[in-house]
C-alpha positions in Angstrom: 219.5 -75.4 -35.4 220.7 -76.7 -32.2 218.6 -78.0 -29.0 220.9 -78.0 -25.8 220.4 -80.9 -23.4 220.5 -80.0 -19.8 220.2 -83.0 -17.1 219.4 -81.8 -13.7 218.5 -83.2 -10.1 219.0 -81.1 -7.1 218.0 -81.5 -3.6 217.5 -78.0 -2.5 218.2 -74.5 -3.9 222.1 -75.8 -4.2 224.7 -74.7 -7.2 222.5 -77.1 -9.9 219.3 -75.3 -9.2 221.2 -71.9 -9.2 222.9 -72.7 -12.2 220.2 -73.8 -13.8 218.9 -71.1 -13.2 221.3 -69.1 -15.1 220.6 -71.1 -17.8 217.6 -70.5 -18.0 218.2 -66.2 -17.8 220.5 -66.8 -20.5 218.9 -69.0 -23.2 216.2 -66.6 -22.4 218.1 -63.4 -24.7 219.2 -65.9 -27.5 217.3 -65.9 -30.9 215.2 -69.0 -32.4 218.0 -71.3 -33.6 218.6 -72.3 -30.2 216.4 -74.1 -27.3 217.3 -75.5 -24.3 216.1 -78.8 -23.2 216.1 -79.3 -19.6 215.3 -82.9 -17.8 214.3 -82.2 -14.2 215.3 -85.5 -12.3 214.2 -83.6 -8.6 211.5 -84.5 -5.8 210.2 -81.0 -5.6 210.2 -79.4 -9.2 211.3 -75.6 -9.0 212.3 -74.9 -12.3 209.6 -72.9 -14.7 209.9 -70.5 -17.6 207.6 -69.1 -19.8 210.1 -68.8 -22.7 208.8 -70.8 -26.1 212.4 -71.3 -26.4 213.1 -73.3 -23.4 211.7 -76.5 -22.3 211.4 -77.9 -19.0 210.8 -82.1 -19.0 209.8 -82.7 -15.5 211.4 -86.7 -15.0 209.7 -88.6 -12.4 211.2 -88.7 -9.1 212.7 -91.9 -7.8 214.8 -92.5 -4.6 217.0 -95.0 -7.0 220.5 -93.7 -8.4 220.6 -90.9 -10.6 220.8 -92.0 -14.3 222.3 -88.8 -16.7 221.9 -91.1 -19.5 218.0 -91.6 -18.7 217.5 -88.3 -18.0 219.4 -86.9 -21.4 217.5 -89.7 -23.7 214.3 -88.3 -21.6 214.9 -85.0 -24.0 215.2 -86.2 -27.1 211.1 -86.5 -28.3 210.8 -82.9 -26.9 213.8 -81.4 -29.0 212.8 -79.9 -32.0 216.4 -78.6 -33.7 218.2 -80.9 -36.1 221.1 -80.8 -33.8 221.7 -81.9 -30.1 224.2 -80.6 -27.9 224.7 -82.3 -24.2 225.5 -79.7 -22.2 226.1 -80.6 -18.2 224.9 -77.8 -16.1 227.8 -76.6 -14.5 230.1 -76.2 -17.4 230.2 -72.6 -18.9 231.0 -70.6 -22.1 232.0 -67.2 -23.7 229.9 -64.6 -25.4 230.7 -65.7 -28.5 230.9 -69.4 -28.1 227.4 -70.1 -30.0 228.5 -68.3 -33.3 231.5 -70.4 -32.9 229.5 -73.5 -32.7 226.9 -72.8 -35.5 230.0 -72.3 -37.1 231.8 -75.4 -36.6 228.8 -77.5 -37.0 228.3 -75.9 -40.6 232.3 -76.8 -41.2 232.4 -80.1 -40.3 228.6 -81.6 -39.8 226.8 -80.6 -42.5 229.6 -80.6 -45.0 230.0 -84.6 -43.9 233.5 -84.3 -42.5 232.5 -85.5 -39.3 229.3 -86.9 -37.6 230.3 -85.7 -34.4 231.7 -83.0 -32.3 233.6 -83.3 -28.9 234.3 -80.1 -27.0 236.9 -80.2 -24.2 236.8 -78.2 -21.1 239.1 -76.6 -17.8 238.3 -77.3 -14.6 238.4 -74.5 -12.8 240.3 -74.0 -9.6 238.0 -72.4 -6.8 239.9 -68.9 -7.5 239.4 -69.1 -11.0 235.5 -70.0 -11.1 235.1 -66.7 -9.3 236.8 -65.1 -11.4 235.2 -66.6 -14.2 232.1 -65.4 -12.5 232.6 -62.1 -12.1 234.1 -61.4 -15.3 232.3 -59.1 -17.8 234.8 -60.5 -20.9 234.4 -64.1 -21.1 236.1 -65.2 -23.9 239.4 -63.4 -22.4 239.1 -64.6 -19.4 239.0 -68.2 -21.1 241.7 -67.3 -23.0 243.7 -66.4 -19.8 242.9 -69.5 -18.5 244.2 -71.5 -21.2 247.4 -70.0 -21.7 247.9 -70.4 -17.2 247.4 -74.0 -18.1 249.5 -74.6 -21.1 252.5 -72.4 -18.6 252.0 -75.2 -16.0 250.3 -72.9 -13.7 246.9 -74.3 -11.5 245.6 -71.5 -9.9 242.9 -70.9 -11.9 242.9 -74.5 -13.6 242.7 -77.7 -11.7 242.9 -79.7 -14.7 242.0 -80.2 -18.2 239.1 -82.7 -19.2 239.8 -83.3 -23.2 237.2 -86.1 -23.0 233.7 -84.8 -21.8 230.0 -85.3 -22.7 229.9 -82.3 -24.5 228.7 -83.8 -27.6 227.2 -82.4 -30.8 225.3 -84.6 -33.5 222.6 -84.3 -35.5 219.8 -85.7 -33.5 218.3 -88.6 -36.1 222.0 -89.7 -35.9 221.6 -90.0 -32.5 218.5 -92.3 -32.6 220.1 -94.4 -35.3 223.1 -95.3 -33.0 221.0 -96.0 -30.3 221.6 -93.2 -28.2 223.1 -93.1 -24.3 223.4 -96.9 -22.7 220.9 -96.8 -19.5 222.5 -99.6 -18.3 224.7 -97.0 -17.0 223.3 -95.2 -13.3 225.5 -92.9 -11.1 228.5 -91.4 -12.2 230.4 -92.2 -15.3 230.8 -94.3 -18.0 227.6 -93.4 -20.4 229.7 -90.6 -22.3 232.7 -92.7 -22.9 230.4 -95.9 -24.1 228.9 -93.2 -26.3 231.8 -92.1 -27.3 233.2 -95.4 -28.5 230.4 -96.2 -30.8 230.7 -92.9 -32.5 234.7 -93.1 -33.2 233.9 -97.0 -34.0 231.9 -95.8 -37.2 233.9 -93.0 -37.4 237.7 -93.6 -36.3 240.4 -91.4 -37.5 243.1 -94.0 -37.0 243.4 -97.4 -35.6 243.0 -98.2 -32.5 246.0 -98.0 -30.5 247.3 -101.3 -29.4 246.4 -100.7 -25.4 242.5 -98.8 -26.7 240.4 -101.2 -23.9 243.1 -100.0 -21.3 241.3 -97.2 -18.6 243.1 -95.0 -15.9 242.2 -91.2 -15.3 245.4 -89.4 -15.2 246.2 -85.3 -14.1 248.3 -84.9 -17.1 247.2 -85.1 -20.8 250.3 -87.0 -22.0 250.2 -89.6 -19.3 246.9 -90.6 -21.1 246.9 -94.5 -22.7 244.0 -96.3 -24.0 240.5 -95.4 -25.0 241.3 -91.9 -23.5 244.3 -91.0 -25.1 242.5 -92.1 -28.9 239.1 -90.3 -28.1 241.2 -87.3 -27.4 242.4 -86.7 -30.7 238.9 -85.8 -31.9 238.5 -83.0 -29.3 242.4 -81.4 -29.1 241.4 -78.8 -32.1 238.5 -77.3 -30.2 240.9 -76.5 -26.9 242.8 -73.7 -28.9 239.5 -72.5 -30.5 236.5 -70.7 -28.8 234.4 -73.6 -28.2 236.8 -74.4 -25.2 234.2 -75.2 -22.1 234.9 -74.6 -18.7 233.9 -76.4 -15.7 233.2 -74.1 -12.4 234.1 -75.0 -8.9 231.5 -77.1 -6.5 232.0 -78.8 -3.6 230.6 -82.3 -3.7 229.9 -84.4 -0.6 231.5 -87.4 0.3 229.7 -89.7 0.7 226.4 -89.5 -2.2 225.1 -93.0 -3.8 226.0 -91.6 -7.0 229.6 -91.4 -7.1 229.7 -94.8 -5.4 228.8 -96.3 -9.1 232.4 -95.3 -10.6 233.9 -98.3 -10.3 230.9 -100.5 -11.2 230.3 -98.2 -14.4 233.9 -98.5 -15.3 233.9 -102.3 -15.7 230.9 -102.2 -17.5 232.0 -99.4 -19.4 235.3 -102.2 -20.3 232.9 -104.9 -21.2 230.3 -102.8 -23.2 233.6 -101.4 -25.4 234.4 -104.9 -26.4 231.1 -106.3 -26.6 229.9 -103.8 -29.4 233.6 -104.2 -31.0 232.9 -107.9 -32.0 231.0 -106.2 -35.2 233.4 -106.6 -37.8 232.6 -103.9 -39.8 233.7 -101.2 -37.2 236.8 -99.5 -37.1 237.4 -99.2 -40.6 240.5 -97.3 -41.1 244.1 -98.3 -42.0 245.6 -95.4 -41.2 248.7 -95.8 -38.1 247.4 -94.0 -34.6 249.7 -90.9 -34.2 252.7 -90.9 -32.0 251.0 -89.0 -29.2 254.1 -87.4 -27.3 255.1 -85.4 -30.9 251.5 -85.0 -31.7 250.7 -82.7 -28.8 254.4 -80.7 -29.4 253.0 -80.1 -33.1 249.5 -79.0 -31.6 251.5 -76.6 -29.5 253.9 -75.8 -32.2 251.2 -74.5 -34.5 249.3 -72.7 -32.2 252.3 -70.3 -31.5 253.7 -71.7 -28.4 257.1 -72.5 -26.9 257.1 -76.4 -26.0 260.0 -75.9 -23.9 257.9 -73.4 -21.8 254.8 -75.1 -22.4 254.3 -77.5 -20.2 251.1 -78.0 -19.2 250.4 -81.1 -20.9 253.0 -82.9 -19.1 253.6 -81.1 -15.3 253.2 -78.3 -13.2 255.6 -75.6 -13.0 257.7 -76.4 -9.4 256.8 -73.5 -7.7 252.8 -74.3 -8.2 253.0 -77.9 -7.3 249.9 -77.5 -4.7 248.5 -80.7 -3.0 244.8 -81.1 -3.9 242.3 -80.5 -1.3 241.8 -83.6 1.3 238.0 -84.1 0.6 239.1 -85.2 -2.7 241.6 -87.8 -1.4 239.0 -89.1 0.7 236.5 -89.2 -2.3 239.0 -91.5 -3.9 239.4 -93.7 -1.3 236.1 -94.1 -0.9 235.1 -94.7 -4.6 237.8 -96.0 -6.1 240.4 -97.7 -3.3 242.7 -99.8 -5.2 243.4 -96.2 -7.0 243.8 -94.3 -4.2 246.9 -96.9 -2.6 248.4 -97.2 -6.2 248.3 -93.4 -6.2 249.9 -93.4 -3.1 252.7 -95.7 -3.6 253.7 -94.0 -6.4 253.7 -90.6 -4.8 255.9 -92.7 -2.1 258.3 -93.9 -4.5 258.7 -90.2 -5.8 
């Protein structure tokens, strides 16, 4: 039923290798309806398997910038499930997330309510990935995780990604549209120009009037532009099951790949509003939500006290912790003119 796309490209035995790995031991005790696809981007190749239900595409090696969207696309002609699922190797899930997602493809893909699937996911604080790890009950321990996050709490949560690449379409669909931009190299911007096309053929609003505007921010309801209208097709999934998480890494600071952000962001910008001049996108007449109230009726129907829930908007005060300073100086290294605006504001605070 569903072919899971894994892009990987490791150095060394570091966490990608490990994790995939895991992966690997995993898909391993599933049944038929799944496979997983992985494309192995590395110099030396150390991945094997002799499970018909995994599939390992050894990419050639080249000293150039890592492209995820080459190395996904690189799957496709070896994937032989109707549906494709890109799947980044250090996210994680629970014991009962793939009856979940068979479930939710049935719902809402093959009944034609939707042509996609968006899965959101926690990052997990260093704390809570080995916690995550060790746990024998995943589900709960997503589910504690959640409700940590939703309190305003960030020990175990560093922050909630509601936009990700963890996509789900059939895979002809895929092909039709054109599949992931490989103008796009290093870090960034491929799952969001992906994401555009898909909510331009399928948008469940019109755009909101600031849609080409892009700035990551901490807290969900902060969110403007492209980001805060692609959310609304992945918000249903965070209460659900199918709620990813993301486990802890370190990353170094200075690697050729996350030097592309701010070159894949413009382009990301330009490619939006190039492939908008079709006049036959973004077909509906129906006003974008007021976002603010939307999220208060998402936690309203879910059971939860929006004067304690907070998450979406701040931290509690006693767990306002300053993020690690490798991270600042990732930022000012990749993305400068966000780092001093950052700054300033923090300043003005």
């Amino acid at each position: 039923m569903i072919s899971f796309i894994v892009p990987v490209r490791y150095l060394k035995e570091d966490y990608v290798y490990k994790r995939a790995l895991e992966l690997i031991s995993l898909f391993e005790t599933f049944d038929k309806d799944v496979e997983l696809v992985i494309s192995d981007a590395s110099k030396i190749k150390m991945l094997h398997t002799d499970s018909e239900k995994i599939k390992i595409v050894n990419l050639e090696y080249t000293s150039g910038i890592y492209s995820p969207a080459k190395a996904r696309n690189a799957c496709i002609e070896y994937c032989t499930k109707e549906f494709l699922f890109f799947l980044d190797v250090d996210l994680a899930f629970s014991e009962v997330f793939i009856i979940s997602l068979f479930d939710i493809v049935k719902e809402k893909i093959l009944s034609a309510r939707a042509q996609f699937i968006m899965l959101p996911c926690l990052y997990l604080s260093e704390l809570g990935t080995k916690q995550f790890d060790k746990s024998l009950n995943k589900k709960k321990t997503i589910d504690l995780f959640r409700d940590s996050y939703i309190y305003g709490n960030n020990i175990y949560v560093e922050r909630l990604a509601i936009n990700t690449s963890a996509i789900v379409l059939r895979r002809k669909y895929f092909i039709e549209i054109g599949m992931f931009s490989e103008d796009f190299s290093g870090h960034g911007g491929e799952d969001f120009e992906l994401l555009h096309r898909l909510a331009s053929y399928n948008p469940h609003s019109m755009k909101n009037h600031d849609y080409y505007y892009d700035k990551v921010e901490q807290f969900i309801v902060n969110y403007k532009g492209f980001r805060q209208y692609l959310s609304l097709y992945a918000f249903e999934y965070f209460f659900s099951d199918l709620l990813l998480v993301h486990r802890w890494h370190k990353r170094e600071l200075f690697n050729r790949f996350y030097m592309k952000r701010v070159g894949n962001e413009n382009l990301l910008i330009q490619k939006m509003k190039q492939h908008d001049l079709n006049n036959y996108l973004w077909n509906s007449k129906k006003p974008f939500v007021n976002y603010q109230e939307y999220l208060e009726f998402l936690l309203l129907s879910h059971g939860y006290d929006v004067t304690q829930a907070i998450g979406f908007k701040r931290l509690k005060d006693n767990n306002i912790i300053k993020g690690p300073l490798d991270a600042k100086i990732r930022k000012l290294i990749t993305r400068p003119k966000l780092f001093f605006i950052d700054m300033l504001k923090n300043k003005v605070k």
